[in-house]
C-alpha positions as CSV (number, residue, x, y, z in Angstrom):
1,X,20.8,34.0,11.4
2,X,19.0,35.4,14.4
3,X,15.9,34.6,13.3
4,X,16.8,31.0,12.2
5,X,18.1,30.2,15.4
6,X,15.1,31.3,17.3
7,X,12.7,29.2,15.2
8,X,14.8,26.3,16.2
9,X,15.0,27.0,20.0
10,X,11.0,27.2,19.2
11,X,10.7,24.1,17.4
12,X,12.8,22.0,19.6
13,X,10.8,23.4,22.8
14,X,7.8,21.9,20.8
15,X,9.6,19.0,19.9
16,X,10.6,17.8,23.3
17,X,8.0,17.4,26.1
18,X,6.6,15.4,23.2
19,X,9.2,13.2,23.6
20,X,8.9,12.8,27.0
21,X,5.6,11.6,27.1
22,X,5.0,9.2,24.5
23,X,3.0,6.8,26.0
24,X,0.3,9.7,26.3
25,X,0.3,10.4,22.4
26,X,-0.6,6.9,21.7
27,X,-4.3,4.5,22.3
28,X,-2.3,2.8,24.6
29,X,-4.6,0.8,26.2
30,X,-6.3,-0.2,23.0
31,X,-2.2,-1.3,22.0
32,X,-2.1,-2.7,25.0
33,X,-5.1,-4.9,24.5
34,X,-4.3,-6.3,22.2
35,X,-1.4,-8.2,23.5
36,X,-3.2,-9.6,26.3
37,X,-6.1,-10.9,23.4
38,X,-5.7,-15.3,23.7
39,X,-4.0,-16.9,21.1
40,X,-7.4,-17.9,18.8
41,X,-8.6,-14.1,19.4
42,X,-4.9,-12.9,18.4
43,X,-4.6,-14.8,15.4
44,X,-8.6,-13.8,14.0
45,X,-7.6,-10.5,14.4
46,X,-4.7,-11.2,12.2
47,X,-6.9,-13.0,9.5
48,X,-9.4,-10.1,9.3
49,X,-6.6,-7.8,9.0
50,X,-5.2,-9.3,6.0
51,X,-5.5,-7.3,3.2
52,X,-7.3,-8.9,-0.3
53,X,-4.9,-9.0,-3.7
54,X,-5.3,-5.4,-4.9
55,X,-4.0,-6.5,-7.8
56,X,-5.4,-9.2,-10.1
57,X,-3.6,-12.8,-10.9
58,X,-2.0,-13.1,-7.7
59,X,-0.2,-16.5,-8.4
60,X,-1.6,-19.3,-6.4
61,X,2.1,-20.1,-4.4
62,X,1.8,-16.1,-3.0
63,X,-1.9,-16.9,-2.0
64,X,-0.7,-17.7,1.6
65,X,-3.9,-19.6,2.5
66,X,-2.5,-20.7,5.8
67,X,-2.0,-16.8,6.6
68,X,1.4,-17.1,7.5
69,X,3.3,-13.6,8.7
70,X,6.1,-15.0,6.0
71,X,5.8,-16.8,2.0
72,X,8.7,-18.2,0.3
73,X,8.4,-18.1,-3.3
74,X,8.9,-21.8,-4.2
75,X,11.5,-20.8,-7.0
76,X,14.3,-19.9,-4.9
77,X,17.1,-21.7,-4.7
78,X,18.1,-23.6,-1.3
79,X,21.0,-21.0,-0.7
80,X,18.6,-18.2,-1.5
81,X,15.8,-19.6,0.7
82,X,18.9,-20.0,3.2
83,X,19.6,-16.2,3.0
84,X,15.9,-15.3,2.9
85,X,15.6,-16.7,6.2
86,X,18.5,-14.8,7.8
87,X,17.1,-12.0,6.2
88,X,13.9,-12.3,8.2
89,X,15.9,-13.1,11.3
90,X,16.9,-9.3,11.4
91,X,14.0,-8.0,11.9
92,X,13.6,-7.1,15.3
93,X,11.6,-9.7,17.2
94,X,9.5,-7.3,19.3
95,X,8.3,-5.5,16.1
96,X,6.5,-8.9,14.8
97,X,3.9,-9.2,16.8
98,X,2.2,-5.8,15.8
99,X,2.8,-6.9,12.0
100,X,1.6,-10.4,12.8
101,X,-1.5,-8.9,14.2
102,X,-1.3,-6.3,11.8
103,X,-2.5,-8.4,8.5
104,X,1.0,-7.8,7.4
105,X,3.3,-10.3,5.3
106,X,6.8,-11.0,4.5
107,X,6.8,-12.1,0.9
108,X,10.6,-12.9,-0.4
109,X,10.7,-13.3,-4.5
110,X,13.5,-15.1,-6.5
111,X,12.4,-12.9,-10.1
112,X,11.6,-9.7,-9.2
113,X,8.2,-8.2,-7.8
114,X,6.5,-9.4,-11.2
115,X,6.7,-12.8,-10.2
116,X,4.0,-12.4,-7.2
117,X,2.4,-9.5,-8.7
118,X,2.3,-10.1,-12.2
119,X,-0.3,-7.3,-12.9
120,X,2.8,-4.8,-12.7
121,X,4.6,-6.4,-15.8
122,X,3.1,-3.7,-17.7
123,X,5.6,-1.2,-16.3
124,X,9.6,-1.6,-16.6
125,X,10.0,-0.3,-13.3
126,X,8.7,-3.1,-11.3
127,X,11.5,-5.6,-13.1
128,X,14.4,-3.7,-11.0
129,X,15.5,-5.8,-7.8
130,X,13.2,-3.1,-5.9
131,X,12.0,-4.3,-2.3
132,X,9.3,-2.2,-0.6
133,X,6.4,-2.5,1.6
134,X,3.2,-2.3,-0.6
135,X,0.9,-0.5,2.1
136,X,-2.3,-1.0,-0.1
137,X,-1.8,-5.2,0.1
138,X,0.2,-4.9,4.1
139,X,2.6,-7.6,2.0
140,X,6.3,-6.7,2.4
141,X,8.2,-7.4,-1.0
142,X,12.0,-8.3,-1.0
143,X,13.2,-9.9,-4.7
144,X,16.5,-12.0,-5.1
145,X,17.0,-11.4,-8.8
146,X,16.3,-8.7,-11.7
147,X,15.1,-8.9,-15.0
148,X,17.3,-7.7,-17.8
149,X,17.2,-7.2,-21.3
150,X,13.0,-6.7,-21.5
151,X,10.5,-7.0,-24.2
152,X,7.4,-5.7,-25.2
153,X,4.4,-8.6,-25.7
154,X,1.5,-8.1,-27.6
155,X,-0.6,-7.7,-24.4
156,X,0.7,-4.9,-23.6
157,X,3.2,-6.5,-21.0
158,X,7.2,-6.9,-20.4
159,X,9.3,-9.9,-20.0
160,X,12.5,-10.4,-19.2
161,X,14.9,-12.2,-21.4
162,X,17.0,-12.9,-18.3
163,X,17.6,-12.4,-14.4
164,X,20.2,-11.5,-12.4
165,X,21.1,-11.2,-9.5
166,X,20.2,-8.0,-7.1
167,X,22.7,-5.5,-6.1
168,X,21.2,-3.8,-3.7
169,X,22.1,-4.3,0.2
170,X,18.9,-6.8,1.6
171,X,19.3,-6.7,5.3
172,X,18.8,-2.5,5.0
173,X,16.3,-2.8,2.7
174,X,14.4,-5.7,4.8
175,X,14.6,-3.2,7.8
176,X,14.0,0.0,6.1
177,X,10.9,-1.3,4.5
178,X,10.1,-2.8,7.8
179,X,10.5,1.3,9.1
180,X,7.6,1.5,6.7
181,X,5.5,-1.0,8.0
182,X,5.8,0.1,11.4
183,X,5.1,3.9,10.6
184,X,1.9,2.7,9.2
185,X,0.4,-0.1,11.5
186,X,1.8,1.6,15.0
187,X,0.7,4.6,13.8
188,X,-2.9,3.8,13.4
189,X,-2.8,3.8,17.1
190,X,-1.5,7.3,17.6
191,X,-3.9,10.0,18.7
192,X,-2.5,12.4,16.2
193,X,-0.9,12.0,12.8
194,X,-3.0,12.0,9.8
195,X,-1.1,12.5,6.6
196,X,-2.9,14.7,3.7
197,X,-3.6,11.1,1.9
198,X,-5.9,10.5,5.2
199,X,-4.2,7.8,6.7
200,X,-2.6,7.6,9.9
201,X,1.7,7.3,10.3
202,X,4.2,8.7,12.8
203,X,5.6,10.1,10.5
204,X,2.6,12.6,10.3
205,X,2.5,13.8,14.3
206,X,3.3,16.7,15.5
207,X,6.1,15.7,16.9
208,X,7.7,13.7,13.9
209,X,7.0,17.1,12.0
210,X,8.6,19.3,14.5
211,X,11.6,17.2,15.3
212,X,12.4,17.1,11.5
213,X,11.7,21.2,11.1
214,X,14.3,21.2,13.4
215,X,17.0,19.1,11.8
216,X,15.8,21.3,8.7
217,X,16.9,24.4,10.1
218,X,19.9,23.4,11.3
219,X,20.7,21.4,8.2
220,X,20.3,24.4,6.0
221,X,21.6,26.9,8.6
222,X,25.6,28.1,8.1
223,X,27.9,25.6,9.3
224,X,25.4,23.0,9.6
225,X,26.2,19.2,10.5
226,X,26.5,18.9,6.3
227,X,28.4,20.1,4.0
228,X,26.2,21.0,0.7
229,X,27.6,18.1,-1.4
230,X,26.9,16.2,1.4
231,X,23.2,17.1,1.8
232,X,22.3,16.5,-1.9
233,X,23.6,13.2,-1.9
234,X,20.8,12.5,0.7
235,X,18.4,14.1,-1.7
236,X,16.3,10.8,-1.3
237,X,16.0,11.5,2.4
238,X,15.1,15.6,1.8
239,X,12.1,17.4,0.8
240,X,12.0,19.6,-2.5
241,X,12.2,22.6,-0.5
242,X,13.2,24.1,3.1
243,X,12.5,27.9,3.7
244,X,13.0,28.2,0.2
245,X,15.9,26.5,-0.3
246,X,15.8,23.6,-3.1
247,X,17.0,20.6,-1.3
248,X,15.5,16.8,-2.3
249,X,14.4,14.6,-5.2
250,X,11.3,13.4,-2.7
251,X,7.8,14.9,-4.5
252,X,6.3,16.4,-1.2
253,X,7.8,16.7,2.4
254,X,5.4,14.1,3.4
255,X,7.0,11.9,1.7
256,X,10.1,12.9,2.7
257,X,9.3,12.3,6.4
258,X,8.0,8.6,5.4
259,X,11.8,8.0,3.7
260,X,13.5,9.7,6.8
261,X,11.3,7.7,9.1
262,X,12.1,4.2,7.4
263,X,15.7,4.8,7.1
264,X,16.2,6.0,10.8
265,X,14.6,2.7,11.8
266,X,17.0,0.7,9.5
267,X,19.5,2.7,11.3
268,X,18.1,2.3,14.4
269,X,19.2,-1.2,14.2
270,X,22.5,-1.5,12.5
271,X,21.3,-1.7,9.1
272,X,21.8,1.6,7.8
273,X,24.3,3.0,5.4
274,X,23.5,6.5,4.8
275,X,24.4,7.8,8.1
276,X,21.4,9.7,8.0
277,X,21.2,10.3,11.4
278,X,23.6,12.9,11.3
279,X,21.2,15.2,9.4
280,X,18.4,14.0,11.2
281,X,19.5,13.8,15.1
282,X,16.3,15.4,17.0
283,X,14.4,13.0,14.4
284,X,16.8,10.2,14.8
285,X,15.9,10.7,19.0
286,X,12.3,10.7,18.3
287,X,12.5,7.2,15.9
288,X,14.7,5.8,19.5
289,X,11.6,7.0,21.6
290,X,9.0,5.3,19.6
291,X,11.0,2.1,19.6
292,X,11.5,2.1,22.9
293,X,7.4,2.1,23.5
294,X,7.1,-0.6,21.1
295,X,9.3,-2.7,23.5
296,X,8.2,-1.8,26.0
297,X,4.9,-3.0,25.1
298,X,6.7,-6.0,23.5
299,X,8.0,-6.4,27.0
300,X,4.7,-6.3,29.1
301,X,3.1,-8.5,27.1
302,X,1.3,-11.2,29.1
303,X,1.1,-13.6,26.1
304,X,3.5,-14.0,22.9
305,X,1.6,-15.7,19.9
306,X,3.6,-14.8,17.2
């Protein structure tokens, strides 16, 4: 127990004049640049940021020629094109300019993901109403319905007899994706944080990792802020292991920290359900701080083209 607690005093005196100086960690003035960029300058950087179709057949409605930050599928209904723009209306306003200039796009389906990607018919998986933010492509997926009762085809690929609609809860998942997005394209600007895949996410810093070590520690630590039942029902949110303790259903603690990081900004902003920030508090501080500089940028910006 001694021990424990003096690897948490350590980690949380690492973990806090990080938190402190933010601004520091970050190529702020290359961030900052590019809020100041005009309009025409703004919006090239957009279009060369765009990512190509990784995968083939991209239907020609999901083409977004015009490259527009959101695509409607033209199959939904009127109310569901109704509720796909609320949707989008909950994401926060000052987090749209970096995607805007990011290359990033909103793309909201009516049949699942299969209907803009149909290269991923030939897995069952991707006919669930799943939402998630496809790094490779920047494009940010959110499905109204799910395909049921699925068949084989000769080519090798499924269909669905029917659809239905989801049942998951869209405004998290719009936001928690959204926490994916931004872990990706604000981290590219952060002087540390380079995951073991080689790419760049605050959810690889120092800080990220030390702030969550210490939520570890005094997650697994006797009388914790969780009961155990309570901890393995945020397996999703956990790594496999903690100082060898078994603890998640997430392959690798990186990925782990990418969950943790999408759902503390979901939470961040009302759309959470998991609470998760009572597991995660020192992380759940650190989210707050990063926010914060990314409104405050927001907020200094001397022109808003998105």
């Amino acid at each position: 127990m001694i021990i424990r607690l003096i690897i948490l005093l350590f980690s949380m005196m690492l973990a806090t004049p990080a938190q402190a100086d933010i601004p520091t960690s970050f190529k702020s003035d290359a961030l900052s640049k590019s809020y100041t960029l005009p309009c025409d300058q703004q919006a090239a950087k957009r279009k060369a940021n765009i990512a190509p179709a990784y995968f083939p057949g991209r239907p020609a409605e999901f083409t977004n020629e015009w490259h527009a930050l959101v695509v409607y599928s033209p199959h939904l209904t009127a109310q569901q094109r109704k509720k796909a723009e609320t949707l989008f209306k909950s994401v926060p306003a000052y987090a749209l300019p970096l995607a805007w200039r990011g290359g990033a796009v909103y793309v909201f389906t009516r049949r699942g993901l299969v209907e803009a990607v149909p290269a991923l018919g030939v897995e069952r998986e991707w006919f669930k109403d799943i939402g998630l933010y496809m790094e490779v492509e920047r494009r940010l997926y959110l499905p109204f319905e799910k395909g049921e009762g699925l068949r084989m085809k000769r080519d090798g690929k499924y269909v669905a007899q029917r659809y239905v609609a989801s049942t998951r809860e869209p405004f998290r998942i719009i936001n928690h994706e959204t926490g994916h997005m931004v872990d990706s394209l604000l981290g590219a600007y952060s002087i540390d944080g380079i995951g073991d895949d080689g790419k760049y996410r605050l959810s690889n810093r120092a800080d990220f990792m030390a702030a969550f070590n210490v939520d570890l520690t005094s997650l697994t630590s006797k009388g914790g802020p969780l009961t155990a039942p309570q901890i393995k029902k945020l397996g999703y949110y956990m790594p496999p292991t903690f100082n060898g303790r078994r603890l998640g259903i997430q392959a690798t603690e990186q990925r782990a920290r990418r969950e943790v990081f999408a759902e503390l900004w979901a939470e961040a902003h009302g759309h959470g359900k998991s609470k998760l920030n009572i597991a995660y508090h020192e992380t759940f501080a650190l989210v707050k701080s990063f926010i914060a500089f990314l409104k405050a940028q927001d907020e200094a910006a001397a022109l808003h083209c998105y």
